[in-house]
C-alpha positions as CSV (number, residue, x, y, z in Angstrom):
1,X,38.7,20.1,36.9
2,X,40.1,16.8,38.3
3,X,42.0,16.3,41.3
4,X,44.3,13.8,39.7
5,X,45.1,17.1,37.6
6,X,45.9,19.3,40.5
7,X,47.8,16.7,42.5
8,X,50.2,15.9,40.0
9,X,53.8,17.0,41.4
10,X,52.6,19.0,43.7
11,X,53.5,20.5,47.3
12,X,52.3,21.4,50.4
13,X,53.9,24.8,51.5
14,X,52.7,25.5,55.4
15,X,53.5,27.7,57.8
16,X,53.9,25.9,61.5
17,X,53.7,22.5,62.2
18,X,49.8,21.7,62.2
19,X,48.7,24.2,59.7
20,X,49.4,21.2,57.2
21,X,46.6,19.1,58.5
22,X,44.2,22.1,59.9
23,X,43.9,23.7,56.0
24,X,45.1,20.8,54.1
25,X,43.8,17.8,55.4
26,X,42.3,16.3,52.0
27,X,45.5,16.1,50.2
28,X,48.1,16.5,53.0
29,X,48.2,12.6,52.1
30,X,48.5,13.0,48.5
31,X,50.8,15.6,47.4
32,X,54.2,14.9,46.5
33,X,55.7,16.9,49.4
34,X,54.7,18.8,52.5
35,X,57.0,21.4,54.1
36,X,56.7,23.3,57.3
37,X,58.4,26.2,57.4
38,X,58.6,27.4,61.3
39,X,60.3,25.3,64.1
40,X,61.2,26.6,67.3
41,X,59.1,29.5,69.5
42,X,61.3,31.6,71.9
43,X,58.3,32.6,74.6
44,X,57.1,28.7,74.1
45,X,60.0,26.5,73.9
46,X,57.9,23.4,74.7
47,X,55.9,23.9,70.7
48,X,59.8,23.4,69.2
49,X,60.7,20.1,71.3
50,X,57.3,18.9,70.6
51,X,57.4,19.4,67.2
52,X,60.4,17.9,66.2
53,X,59.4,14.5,68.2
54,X,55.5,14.9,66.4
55,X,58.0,15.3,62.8
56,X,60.3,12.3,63.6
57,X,57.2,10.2,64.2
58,X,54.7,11.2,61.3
59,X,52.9,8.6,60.0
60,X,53.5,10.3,56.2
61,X,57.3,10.6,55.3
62,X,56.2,13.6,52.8
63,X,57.3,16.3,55.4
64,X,60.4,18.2,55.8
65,X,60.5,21.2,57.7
66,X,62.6,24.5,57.1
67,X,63.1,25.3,60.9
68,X,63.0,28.9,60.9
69,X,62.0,30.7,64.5
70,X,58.7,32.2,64.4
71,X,59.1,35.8,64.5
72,X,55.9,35.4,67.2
73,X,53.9,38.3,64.9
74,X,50.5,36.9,66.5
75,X,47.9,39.5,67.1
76,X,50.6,42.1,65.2
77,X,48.5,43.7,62.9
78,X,45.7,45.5,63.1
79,X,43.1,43.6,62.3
80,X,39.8,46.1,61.9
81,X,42.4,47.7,59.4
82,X,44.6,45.6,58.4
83,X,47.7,47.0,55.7
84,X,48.7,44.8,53.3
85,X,53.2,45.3,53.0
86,X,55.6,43.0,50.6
87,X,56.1,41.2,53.9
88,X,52.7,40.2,55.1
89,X,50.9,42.7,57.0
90,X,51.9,45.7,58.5
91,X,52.9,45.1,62.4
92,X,51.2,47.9,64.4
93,X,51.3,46.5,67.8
94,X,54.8,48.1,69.0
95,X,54.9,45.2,72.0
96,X,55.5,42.6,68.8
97,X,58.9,43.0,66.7
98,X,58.2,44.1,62.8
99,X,62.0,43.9,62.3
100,X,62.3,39.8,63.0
101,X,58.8,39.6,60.9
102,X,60.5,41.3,58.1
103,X,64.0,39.1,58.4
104,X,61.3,36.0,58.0
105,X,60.3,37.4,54.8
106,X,63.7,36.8,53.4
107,X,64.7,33.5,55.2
108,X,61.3,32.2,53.9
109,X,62.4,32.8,50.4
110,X,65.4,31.5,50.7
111,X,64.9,28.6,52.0
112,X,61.5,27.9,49.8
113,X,63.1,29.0,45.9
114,X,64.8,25.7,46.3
115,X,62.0,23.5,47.1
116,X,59.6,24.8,44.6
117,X,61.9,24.0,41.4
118,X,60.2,20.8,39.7
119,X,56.7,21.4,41.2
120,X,53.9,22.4,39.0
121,X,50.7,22.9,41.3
122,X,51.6,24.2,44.7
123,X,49.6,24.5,47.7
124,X,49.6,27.2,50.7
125,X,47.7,29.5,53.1
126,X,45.4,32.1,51.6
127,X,46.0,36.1,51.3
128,X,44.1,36.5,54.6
129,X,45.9,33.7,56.8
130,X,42.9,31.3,56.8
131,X,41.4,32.3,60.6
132,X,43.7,36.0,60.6
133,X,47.4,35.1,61.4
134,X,50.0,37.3,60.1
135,X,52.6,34.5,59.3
136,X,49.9,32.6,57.0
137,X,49.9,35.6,55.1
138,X,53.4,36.6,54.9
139,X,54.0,33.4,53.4
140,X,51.4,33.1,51.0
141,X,53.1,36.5,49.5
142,X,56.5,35.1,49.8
143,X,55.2,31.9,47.3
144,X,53.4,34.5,45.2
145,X,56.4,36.6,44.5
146,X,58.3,33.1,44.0
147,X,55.3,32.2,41.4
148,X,56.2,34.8,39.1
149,X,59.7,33.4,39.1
150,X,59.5,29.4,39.1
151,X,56.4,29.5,37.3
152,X,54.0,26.8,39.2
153,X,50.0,27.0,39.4
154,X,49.3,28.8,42.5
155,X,46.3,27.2,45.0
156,X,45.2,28.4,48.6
157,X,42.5,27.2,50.8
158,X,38.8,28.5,51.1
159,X,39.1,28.9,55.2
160,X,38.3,32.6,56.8
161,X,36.7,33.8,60.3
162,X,35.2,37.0,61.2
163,X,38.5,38.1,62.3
164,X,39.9,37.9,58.8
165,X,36.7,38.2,56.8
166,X,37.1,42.0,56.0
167,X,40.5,41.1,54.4
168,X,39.3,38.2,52.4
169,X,36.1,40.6,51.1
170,X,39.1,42.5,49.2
171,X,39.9,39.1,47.2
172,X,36.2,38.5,45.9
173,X,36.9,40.6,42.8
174,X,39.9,41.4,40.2
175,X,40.7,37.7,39.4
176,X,39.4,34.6,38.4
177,X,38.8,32.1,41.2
178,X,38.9,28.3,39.6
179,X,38.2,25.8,42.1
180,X,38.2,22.6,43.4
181,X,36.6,21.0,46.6
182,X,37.8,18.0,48.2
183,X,36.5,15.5,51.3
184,X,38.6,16.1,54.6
185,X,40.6,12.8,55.7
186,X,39.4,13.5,59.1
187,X,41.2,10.0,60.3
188,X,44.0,10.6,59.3
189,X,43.5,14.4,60.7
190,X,42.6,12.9,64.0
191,X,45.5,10.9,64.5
192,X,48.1,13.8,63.3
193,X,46.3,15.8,65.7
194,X,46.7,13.5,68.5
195,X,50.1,13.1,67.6
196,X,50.7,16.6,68.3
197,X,48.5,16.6,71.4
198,X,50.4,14.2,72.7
199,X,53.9,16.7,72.5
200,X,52.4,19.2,73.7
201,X,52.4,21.4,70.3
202,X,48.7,21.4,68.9
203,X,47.9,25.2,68.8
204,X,44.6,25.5,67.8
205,X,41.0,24.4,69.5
206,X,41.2,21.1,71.6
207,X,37.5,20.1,70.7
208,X,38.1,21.2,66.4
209,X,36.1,19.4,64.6
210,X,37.1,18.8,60.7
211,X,34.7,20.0,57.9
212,X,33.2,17.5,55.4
213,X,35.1,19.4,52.9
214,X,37.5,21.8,51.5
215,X,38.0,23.5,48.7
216,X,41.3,25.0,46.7
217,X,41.2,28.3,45.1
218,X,43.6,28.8,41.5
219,X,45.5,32.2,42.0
220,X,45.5,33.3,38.5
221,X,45.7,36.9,38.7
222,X,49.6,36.6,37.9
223,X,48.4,34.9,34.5
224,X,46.2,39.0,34.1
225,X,43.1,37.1,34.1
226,X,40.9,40.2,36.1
227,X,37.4,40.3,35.7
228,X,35.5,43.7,37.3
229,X,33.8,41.3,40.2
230,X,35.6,38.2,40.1
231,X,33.5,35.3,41.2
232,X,32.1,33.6,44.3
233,X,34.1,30.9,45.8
234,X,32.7,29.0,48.7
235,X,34.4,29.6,52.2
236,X,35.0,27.5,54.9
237,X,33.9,30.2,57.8
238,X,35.0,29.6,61.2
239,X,34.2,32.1,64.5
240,X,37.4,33.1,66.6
241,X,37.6,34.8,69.8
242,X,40.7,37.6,69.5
C-alpha cells in the first residue's frame, strides 16, 4: 500500500483546532483538505479567540473550520465502562449536558455531508478518541454513518492511552485492519504548535513530544470484511492522568 494511493483527494476531518496536527501530523501537509469542526468554548472563551487568530494565520491554506461550540462533554463518560450510543458515548456524568452532546451529533453531520462529496480517502479520529475524549469519538461515528452514504475509504489513526485502551481492545477483532505508517513532520508540528501557544489555545501537554511515526488504520468493516480475531495493528500508546 502506497501513500501516494491513500492521499489522493483526500481530507482531514478533526475535531478542535489542534487535533489536526496532534493525530495527523504526517499528512496534515498533504491531504487535499483539513477541516476543524469545533470553534468556540463557553467556560474557556480565550481557546475560540485564539483559534480563529492561530486559523487566520496558518502556514497551510488547506483548513477551513465548521465553528460549531463544543458541547464541553470532557470527562462525560464513564470511562472504566464506557457505552458506546449513535452519538458518541453515553454521558454519565449528570454535571456535563448529554442533550447539547446529542444536538452536536446532528450539526456535525450537517455541516460535514457537504464537505465529504468528491473525496475518496478520508481521514479522522479513531472509535476510542485517540487518548479517551468523547468528541473524537462522536465524530468518528458521525463520518462512519456518512461512509455508508457518500461512499469514501474510511482511515483513523493508531493513537490510544490507558484511559481509552479498554475501548480500543473491543476494535482488535471483527474487521480487517489495512494499514499504513507514515513519518511525523515534527517541524512543521512544532511551528503549528507554537502558533497555538502563542494564542493561548494549545490544549494538550506543553512539553509533547511528536512520535517518529504514525500509522492509519482502513475501516473496512462497512465493506463486511469480519474475520473471528481481526488483526494487530500497531498503536501509538500514550499515558494520561484523568
Amino acid at each position: 500500500m502506497q501513500a501516494d494511493d491513500i492521499l489522493k483527494k483526500s481530507i482531514i476531518i478533526s475535531a478542535h483546532p489542534d487535533d489536526e496536527v496532534l493525530w495527523f501530523s504526517s499528512i496534515f501537509d498533504k491531504v487535499g483538505s483539513v477541516v476543524v469542526c469545533f470553534l468556540e468554548c463557553k467556560s474557556k472563551p480565550i481557546w475560540g479567540h485564539g483559534r480563529k487568530r492561530s486559523l487566520s494565520a496558518y502556514p497551510l491554506k488547506n483548513i477551513s473550520c465548521l465553528e460549531i461550540d463544543e458541547s464541553e462533554a470532557f470527562n462525560g463518560a464513564d470511562w472504566k465502562n464506557p457505552v458506546i450510543t449513535k452519538f458518541g458515548l453515553e454521558i454519565s456524568n449528570k454535571k456535563i449536558s448529554d442533550e447539547k452532546y446529542r444536538e452536536n451529533y446532528f450539526k456535525l453531520r450537517e455541516g460535514l455531508i457537504r464537505k465529504l462529496i468528491g473525496y475518496y480517502n478520508v481521514f479522522t479520529h479513531n472509535p476510542w478518541g485517540e487518548y479517551g475524549h468523547e468528541d473524537h469519538i462522536q465524530l468518528y461515528r458521525v463520518v462512519k454513518e456518512l461512509q455508508a452514504e457518500i461512499k469514501f475509504n474510511l482511515w483513523y489513526s493508531n493513537y490510544c492511552s490507558n484511559r481509552s485502551f479498554n475501548l480500543m481492545l473491543r476494535y482488535i477483532s471483527g474487521f480487517d485492519s489495512e494499514y499504513l505508517t507514515l513519518k511525523t513532520n515534527k517541524t512543521l508540528a512544532d511551528s503549528v504548535k507554537n502558533l497555538y501557544k502563542k494564542n493561548g489555545c494549545w490544549t494538550w501537554y506543553d512539553d509533547w513530544e511528536w512520535f517518529n511515526e504514525e500509522s492509519f488504520i482502513e475501516d473496512k468493516s462497512s465493506q463486511e470484511r469480519y474475520y473471528t480475531y481481526g488483526h494487530i495493528f500497531p498503536l501509538n500508546l500514550i499515558r494520561v492522568e484523568y
